[in-house]
C-alpha positions as CSV (number, residue, x, y, z in Angstrom):
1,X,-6.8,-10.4,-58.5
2,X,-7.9,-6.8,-59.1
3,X,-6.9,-3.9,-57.2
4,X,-10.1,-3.6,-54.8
5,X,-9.6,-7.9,-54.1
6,X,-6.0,-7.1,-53.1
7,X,-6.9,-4.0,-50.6
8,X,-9.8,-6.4,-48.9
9,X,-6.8,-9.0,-48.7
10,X,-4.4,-6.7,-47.1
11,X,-6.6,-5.0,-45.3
12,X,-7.8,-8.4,-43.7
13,X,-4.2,-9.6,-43.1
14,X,-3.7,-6.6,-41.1
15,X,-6.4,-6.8,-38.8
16,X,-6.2,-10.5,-38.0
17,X,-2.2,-9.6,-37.5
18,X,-3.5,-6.9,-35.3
19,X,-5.8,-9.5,-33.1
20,X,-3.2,-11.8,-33.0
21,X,-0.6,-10.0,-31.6
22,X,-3.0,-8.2,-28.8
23,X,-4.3,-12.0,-28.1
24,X,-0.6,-13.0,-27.0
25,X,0.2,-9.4,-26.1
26,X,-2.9,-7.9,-23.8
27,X,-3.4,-8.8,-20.5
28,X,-7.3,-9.7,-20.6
29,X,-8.0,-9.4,-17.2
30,X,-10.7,-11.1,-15.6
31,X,-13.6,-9.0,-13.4
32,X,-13.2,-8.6,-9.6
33,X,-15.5,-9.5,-7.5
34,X,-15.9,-9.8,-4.0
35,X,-13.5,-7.6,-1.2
36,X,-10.7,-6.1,-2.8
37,X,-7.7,-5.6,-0.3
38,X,-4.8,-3.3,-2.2
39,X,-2.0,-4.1,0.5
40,X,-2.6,-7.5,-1.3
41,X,-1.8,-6.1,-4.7
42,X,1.2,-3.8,-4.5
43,X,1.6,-1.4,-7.7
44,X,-2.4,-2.5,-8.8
45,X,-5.1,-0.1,-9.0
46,X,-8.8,-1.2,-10.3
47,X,-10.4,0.6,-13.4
48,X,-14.4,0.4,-13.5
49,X,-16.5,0.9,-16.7
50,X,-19.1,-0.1,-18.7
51,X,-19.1,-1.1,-22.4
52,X,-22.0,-0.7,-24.8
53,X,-21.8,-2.1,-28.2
54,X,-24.5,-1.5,-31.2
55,X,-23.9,-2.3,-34.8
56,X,-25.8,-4.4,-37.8
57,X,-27.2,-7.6,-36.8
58,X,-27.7,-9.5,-39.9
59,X,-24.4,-11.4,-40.2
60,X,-25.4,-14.9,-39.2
61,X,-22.2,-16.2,-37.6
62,X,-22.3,-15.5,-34.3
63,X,-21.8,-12.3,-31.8
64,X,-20.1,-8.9,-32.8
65,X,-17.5,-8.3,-30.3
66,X,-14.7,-5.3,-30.0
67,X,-11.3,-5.6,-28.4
68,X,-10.0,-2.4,-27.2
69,X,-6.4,-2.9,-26.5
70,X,-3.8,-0.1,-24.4
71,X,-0.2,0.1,-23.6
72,X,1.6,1.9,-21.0
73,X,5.0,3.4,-21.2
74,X,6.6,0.5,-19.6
75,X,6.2,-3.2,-20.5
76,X,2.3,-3.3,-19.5
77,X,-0.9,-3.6,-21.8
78,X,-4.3,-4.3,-21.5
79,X,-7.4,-5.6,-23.7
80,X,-11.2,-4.6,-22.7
81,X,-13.6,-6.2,-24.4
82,X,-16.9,-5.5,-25.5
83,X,-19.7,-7.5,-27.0
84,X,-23.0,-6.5,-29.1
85,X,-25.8,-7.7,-27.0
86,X,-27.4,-11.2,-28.1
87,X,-31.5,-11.2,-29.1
88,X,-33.6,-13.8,-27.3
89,X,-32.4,-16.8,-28.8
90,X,-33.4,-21.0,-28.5
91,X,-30.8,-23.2,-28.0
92,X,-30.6,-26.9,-27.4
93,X,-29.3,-28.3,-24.4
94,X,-26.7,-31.3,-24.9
95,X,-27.6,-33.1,-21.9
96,X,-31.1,-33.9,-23.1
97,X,-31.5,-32.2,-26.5
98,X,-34.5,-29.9,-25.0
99,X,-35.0,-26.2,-26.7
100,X,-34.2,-23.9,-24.1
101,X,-35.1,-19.8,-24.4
102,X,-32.3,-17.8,-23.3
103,X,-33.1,-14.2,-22.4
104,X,-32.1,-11.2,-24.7
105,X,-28.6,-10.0,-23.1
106,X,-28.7,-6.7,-21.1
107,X,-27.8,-3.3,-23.5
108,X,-24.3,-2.7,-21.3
109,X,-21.7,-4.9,-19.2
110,X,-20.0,-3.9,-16.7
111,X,-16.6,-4.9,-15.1
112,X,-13.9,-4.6,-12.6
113,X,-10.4,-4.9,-13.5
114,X,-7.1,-4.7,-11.5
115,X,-4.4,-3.0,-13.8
116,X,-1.1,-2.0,-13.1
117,X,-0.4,1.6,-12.3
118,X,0.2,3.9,-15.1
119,X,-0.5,5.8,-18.1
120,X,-2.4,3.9,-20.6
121,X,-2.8,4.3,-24.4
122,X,-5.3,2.9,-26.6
123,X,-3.1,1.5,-29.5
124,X,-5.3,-1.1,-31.2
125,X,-9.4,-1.7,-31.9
126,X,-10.3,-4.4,-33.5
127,X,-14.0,-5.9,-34.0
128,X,-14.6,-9.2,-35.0
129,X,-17.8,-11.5,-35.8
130,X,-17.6,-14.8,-33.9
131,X,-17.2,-17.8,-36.2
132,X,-16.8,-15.6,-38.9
133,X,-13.0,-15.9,-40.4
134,X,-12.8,-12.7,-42.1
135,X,-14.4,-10.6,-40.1
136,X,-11.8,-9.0,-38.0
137,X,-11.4,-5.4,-38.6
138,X,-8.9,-2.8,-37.5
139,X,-10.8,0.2,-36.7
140,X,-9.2,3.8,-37.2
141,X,-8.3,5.0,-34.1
142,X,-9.4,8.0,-31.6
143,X,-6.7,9.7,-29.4
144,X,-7.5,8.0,-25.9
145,X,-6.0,7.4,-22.6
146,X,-6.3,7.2,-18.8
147,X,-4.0,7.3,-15.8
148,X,-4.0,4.7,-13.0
149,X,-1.9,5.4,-9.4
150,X,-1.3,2.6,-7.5
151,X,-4.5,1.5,-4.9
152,X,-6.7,4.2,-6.7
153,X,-10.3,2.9,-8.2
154,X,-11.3,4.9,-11.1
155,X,-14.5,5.1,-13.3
156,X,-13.6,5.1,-16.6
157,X,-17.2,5.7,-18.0
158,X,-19.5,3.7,-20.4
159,X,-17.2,2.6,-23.2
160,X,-19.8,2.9,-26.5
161,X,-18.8,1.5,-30.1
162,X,-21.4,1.5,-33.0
163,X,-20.6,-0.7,-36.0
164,X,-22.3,0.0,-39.3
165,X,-22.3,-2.4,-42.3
166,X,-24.6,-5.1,-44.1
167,X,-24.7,-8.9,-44.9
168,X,-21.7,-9.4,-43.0
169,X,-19.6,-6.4,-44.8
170,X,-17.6,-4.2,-42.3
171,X,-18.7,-0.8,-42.9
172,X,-17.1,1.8,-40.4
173,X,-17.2,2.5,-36.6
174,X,-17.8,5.5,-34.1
175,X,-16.3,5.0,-30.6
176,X,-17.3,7.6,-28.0
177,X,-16.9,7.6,-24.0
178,X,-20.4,9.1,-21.6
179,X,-20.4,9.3,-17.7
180,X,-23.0,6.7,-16.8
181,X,-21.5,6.5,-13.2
182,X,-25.2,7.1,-11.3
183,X,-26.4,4.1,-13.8
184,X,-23.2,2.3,-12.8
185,X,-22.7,3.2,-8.9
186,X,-24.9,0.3,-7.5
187,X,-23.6,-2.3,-10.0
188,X,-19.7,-1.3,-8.5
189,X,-21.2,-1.3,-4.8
190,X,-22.9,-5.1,-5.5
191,X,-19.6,-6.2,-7.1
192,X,-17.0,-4.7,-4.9
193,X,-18.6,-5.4,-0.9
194,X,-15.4,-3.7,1.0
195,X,-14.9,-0.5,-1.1
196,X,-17.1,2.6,-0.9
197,X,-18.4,3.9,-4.3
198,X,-17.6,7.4,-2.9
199,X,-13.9,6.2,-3.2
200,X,-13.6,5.5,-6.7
201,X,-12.4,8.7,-8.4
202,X,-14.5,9.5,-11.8
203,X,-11.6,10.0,-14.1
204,X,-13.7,8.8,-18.0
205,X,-11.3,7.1,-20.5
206,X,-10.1,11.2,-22.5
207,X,-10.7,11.0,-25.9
208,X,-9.5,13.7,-28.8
């Protein structure tokens, strides 16, 4: 094995090490929907944002997708995750083995997710091709963070990754945060029915 075999090796080792601990580590929290009470949730606040995701499309194995993981001084964490959006695609339907034509998948997603209250720090970013076993890759890291008080809703802006490479070869990644919150605004006000959108303080995920 020659010296640039053994750096791919280690360097894929690491990364799926990396995605396995923040799999049994990260609290992947699910989108809320519907009225939120917070007297319901004591020590929860709710962090808004959207995630765009762009990158090379020629790796055949399935979605790109980027796990953004955080920790908090105390025993807390969180994974958001992010996925590159899917062309129009045909797919066959098991129940009676029609083609069916599934729509191109919108540019951004958005999401609503309780967290416990704190300070969180982005510690670990890993993106990954679906189906694809040695694809995860652990992506340098930027300085970012955000702070969460207990019953506050904060907009933590359009979360953006762009992925560069070729015929499924990792190349390198460039994470950046924008304020998309008057693109966002009715999407929190459809999801969230009992909480005004002039409540939820814009506070975008800092980045140095």
């Amino acid at each position: 094995m020659n010296t640039s075999d053994w750096k791919n090796m280690k360097l894929r080792l690491l990364a799926l090490g990396l995605l396995s601990s923040l799999a049994l580590a990260g609290c992947r929290t699910a989108s809320i929907k519907g009225d939120y009470n917070f007297a319901d949730h004591p020590g929860k606040g709710l962090v808004v944002f959207s995630t765009r995701m762009v990158g090379y499309d020629a790796c055949p194995y399935g979605p790109m997708k980027g796990l953004l993981g955080f920790r908090t001084p105390a025993p807390n964490s969180l994974t958001l995750e992010m996925q590159a959006p899917r062309p129009e695609r045909k797919v066959t339907n098991p129940a009676d083995g029609d083609d069916v034509i599934l729509p191109a998948d919108p540019p951004t997603r958005f999401a609503v997710q309780e967290v416990p209250a704190g300070q969180y720090v982005l510690n670990s970013l890993i993106v990954t091709m679906t189906g694809y076993p040695a694809s995860p890759q652990a992506v340098s890291l930027p300085l970012a963070w955000f702070d969460l008080k207990e019953g506050e809703v904060v907009y933590l802006g359009e979360l953006g990754l762009k992925v560069s490479g070729r015929q499924c070869v990792f190349g390198s990644a460039a994470f950046r945060v924008r304020d998309e919150w008057e693109r966002d605004q009715p999407q929190f006000k459809a999801a969230i029915h009992n909480i005004s959108p002039d409540a939820v303080k814009k506070r975008l995920l800092k980045t140095k």
